[in-house]
N, C-alpha and C positions, 0 to 999 in steps of 0.2 A: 535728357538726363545726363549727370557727367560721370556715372561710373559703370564700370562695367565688371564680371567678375576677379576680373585681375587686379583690380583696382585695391581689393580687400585680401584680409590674412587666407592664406589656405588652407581649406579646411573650415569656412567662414560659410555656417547655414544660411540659405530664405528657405522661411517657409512659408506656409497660408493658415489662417486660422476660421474656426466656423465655432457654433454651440449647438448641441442636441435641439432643443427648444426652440431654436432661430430658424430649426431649417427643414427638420426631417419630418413633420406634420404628428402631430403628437395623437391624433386620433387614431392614426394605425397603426396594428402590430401589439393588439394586446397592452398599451400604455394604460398604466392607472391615471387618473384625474391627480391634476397639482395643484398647489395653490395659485400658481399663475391664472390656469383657468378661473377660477374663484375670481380673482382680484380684476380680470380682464373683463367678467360676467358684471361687474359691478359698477352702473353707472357713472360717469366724470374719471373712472381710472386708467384706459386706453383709450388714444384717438379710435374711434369709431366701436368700439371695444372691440378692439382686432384681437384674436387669440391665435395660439401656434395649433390650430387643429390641423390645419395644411400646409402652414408656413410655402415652404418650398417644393414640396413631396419628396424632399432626399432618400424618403424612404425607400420609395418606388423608381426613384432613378440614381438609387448609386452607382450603378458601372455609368452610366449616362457623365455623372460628376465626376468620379473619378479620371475618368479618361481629358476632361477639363481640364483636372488639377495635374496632369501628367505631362500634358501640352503645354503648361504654364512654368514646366522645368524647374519646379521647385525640390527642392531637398526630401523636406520635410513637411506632414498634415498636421496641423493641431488641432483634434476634434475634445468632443467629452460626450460621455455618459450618461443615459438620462436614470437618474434614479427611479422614477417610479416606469419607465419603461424595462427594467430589470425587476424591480420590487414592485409590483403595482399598486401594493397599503403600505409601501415601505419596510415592510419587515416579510419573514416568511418565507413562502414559498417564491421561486424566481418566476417568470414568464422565458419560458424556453426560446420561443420567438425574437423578446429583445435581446437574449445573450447570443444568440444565432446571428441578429443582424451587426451587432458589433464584431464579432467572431470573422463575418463575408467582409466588414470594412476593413476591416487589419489584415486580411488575409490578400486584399484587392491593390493595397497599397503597397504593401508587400511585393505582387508579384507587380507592380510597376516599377518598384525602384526607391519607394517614397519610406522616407522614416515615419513610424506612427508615434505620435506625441499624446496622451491620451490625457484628459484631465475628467477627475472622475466628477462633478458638481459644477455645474453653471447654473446655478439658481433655479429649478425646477421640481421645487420638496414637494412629496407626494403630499396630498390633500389630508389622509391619513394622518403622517406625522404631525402634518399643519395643524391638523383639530387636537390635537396633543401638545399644544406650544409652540408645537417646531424646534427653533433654534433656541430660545427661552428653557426649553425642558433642559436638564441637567443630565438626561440619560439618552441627550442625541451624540456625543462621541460614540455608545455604543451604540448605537443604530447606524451608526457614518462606519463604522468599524466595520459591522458585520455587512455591508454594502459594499466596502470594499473589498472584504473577502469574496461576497461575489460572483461580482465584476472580476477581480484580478486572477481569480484560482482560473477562469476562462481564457485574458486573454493576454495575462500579463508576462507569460511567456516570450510573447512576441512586440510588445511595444517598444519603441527605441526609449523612453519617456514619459514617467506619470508624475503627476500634480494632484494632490486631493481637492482642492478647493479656488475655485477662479474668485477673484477679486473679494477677497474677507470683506471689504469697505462698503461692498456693495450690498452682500451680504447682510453687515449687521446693519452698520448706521443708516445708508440709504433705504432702504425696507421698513427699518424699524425705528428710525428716528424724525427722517423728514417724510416718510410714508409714500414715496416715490416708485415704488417696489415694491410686490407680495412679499409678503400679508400686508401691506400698504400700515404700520402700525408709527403714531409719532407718542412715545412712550420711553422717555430714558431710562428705567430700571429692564423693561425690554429691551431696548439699545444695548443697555453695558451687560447684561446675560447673553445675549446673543453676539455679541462682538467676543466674548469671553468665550463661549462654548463652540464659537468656528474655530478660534486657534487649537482649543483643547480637541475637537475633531480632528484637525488636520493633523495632531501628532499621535494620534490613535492610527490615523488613515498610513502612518506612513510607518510607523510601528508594524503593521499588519503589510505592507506590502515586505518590507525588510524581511518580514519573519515567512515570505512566499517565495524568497530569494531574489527577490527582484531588486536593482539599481538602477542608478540615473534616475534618481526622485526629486524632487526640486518644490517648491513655492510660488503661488504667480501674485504678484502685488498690482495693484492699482494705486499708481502716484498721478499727485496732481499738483502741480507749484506755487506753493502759497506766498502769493504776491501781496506785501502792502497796498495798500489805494493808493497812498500817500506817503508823504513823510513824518508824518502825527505818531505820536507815541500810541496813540491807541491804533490805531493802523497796524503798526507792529506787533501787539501784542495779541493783535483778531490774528493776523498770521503766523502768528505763531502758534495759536492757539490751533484753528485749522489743519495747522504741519503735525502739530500732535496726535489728533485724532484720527486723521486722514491717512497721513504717512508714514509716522514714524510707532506708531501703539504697533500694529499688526510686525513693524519688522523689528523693532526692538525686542516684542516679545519673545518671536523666536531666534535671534541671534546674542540677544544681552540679557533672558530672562527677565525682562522687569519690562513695567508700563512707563509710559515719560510720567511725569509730574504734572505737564501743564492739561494732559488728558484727565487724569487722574482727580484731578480739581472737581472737574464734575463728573465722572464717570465712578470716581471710587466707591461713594455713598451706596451704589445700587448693585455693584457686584456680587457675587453670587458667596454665600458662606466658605471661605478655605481656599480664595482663591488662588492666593500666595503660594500653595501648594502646589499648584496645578504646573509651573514653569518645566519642572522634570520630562512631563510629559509635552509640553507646547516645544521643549528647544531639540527636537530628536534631530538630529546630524542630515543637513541636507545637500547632494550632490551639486547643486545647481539653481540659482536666483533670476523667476521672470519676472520681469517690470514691462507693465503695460503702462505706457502712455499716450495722452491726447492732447492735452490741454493746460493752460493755470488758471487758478481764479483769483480776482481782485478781490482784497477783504477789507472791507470798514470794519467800525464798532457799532457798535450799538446797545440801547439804554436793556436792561430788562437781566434775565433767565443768562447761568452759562448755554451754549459759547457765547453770547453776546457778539455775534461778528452777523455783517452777511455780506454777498458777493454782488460786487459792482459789475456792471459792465466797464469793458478797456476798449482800449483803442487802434487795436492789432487787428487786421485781417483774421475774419470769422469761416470757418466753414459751415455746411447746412444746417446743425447742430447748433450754431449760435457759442461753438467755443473758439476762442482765441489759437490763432497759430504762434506757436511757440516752441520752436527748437531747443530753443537756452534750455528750459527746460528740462529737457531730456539728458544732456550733454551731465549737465549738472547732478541730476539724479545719478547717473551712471559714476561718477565719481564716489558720490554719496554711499549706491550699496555697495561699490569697493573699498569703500575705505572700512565700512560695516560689517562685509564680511569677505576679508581681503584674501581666501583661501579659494573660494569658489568662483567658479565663472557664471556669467552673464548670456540670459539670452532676453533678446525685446520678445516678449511674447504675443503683444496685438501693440498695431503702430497702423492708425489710417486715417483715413478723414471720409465721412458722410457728405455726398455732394445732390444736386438737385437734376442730376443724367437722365436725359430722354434718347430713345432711340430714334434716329433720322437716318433714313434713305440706308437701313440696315446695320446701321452703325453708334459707334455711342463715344463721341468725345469727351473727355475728361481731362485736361491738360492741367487742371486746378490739382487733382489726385496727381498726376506724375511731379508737380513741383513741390508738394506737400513732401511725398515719398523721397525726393530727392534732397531737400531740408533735410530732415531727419537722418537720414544716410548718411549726412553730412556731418549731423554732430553726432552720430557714433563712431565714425571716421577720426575726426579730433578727442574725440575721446579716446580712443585706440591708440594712435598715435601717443598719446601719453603716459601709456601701461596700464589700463582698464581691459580686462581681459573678456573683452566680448564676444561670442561663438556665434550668435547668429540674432536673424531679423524675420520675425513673422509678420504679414501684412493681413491685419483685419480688416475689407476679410475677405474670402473666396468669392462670395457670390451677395448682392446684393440679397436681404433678409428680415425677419419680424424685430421691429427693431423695441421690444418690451411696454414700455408706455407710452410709446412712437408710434404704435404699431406697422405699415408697410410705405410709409413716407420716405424714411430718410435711408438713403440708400448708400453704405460703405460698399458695397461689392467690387471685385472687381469684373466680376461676372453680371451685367445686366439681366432681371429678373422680373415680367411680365407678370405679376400675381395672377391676372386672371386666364392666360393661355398657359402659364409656368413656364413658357417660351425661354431659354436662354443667351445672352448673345454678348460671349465676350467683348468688354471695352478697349478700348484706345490705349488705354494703362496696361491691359491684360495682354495684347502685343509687343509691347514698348518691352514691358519687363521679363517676357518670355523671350525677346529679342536679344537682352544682357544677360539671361540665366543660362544659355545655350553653351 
């Protein structure tokens, strides 16, 4: 690796990132049923139909992980919340248990040293709201609302950092357009409601924590760099097309109040009665902008239905995942949401790469993740350098975990994770970079 803390601004975070649902075993501790479980239960939708009933057992071994993540000399934890582990029909009464175990992890990090970063929703809607529409219903801001109330009246005292909502994108379109993701739904009038009613959540979610006294709120985005295939005009305009709906709907809405145009093409039609209204509430003031990124996709055209595009495979060096490595990327983006919202600073909130790690003679080589990690570093490095005011680097993610429709194949951790002994055993990366965080 060529940098080490000195190398960056001071005062310049890492941290690590996890999700409730990835890791802490959803069968314990009073959790209601989600639709993940649903979706997981249902044949052709996860490898093996793996579900998060044990994931990890983080439940049962938080101090066990915490003391990992301590060792690993990170700043800052970026966990979230499981919704129906606090709500278990989603609305109602709370489960004492889950707000107790949230309560021991804020408190645990706490007395290590570590900032809690909290994001209240990683895709885990209780089953409940699910048979209610979910994200489709019109009266899930106020259920994301009174969820965040809470979650926050608990433990928002003490968080360095909350977010309502991880990855919008994934959210709406992925779930409910290409059906990749619970409720597994491929239905554009679903799509454009549910992509419309995350934002109008998030600015309820953050409305409600303002009005708990709480600061340092922020956004987390999922960008993805919509490359041409080619040099064809239609090439171009599938990516563009792509950048629209991928990229720029979710941050334009809340930084410029309005939807792009080329989204809008097909998304308009299906949007929810008044929706033009809604901006007031989607653009409430945010202290701080996370961009997750991985990857870009190559986009053709193609004959048929908007978007008319799909994604080629490239020619870049692939991680386990089967996405392209790609720095530029990133570099690029980080200009992009400065120039977007050129008041606010920047943090990478997941940055890693899925690799195919086995453990050998007690140990776990991964030199493919440290060169990954060290690319990226790189172009926020340049970035910086050029007045992009970047605060820090989270690396998804802590511990090898349920990886959604993947289920326990592909392994981002930096922590190696034995599903069947639940064995731990920090990698090669997890040295290397506890080596420079020191």
């Amino acid at each position: 690796m060529t940098w080490t803390r000195k190398d960056l601004p001071q005062g310049f975070l890492f941290g690590a990132a996890t999700s409730a649902y990835q890791i802490e075993g959803h069968a314990f501790g009073g959790a209601g049923p989600t639709h993940w479980d649903s979706f997981a239960a249902t044949p052709g939708n996860v490898v093996r139909a793996e579900d998060g009933a044990r994931a990890c057992d983080h439940y049962h071994r938080l101090e066990q992980d915490l003391d990992l993540l301590a060792g690993l000399g990170v700043d800052v934890y970026r966990f979230s919340t499981s919704w129906a582990r606090v709500l278990p029909e989603g609305t109602g009464a709370a489960n004492a248990d889950g707000l107790d175990f949230y309560d021991q992890l804020v408190d645990g990090l706490l007395e290590r040293g570590i900032k809690p970063a909290a994001t209240l929703y990683h895709w885990e809607l209780p089953q409940a709201l699910a048979d209610r529409g979910g994200w489709r219903n019109a009266d899930m801001p106020d259920w994301f609302a009174a969820f965040t109330e809470t979650v926050m009246s608990r433990i928002g005292d003490r968080v360095w950092s909350a977010a309502p909502i991880n990855e919008p994108w994934c959210v709406g379109w992925l779930s409910h357009f290409e059906g990749a993701h619970a409720p597994g739904l491929r239905d554009i009038r679903a799509t454009a409601r549910a992509m419309h009613h995350v934002l109008v959540s998030h600015g309820r979610s953050i409305e409600v924590m303002r009005g708990l006294g709480m600061g340092n709120l922020g956004g987390v985005f999922n960008l993805e760099w919509s490359n041409p295939a080619d040099d064809s005009p239609g090439a171009a305009r599938a990516a563009a097309t792509h950048d629209a709906y991928y990229n720029r709907f979710f941050l334009e809405a809340i930084f410029n109040g309005a939807y792009p145009d080329a989204a809008l093409e097909g998304l308009g039609p299906y949007l929810p009665p008044g929706w033009q209204d809604d901006f007031a509430t989607i653009r409430q003031p945010l202290d701080w902008v996370g961009v997750n990124y991985y990857t870009r996709s190559n986009l053709a055209p193609t004959d048929g239905a908007w978007p008319g595009l799909k994604a080629v495979e490239g020619p870049l060096p692939k991680t386990q995942m089967g996405w392209e490595i790609f720095p530029e990327g990133l570099y690029q983006f980080l200009h992009r949401v400065a120039a977007l919202a050129p008041d606010l600073p920047i943090y990478i909130t997941e940055n890693g790469m899925a690799n195919p790690d086995v453990v050998t003679h007690g140990t776990v080589e991964d030199p493919e993740r440290l060169a990954y990690i060290d690319a990226h570093l790189d172009a926020c490095r340049r970035a910086m350098a050029e007045g992009v005011d970047l605060r820090g680097y989270f690396i998804w993610s802590l511990m090898d975990n349920y990886e959604w429709a993947l289920g326990y194949e592909k392994r981002f951790g930096l922590i190696h994770v034995d599903f069947d002994s639940l064995q731990r055993t920090p990698k090669a990366s997890y040295h290397a970079l506890a080596s420079r965080l020191r």
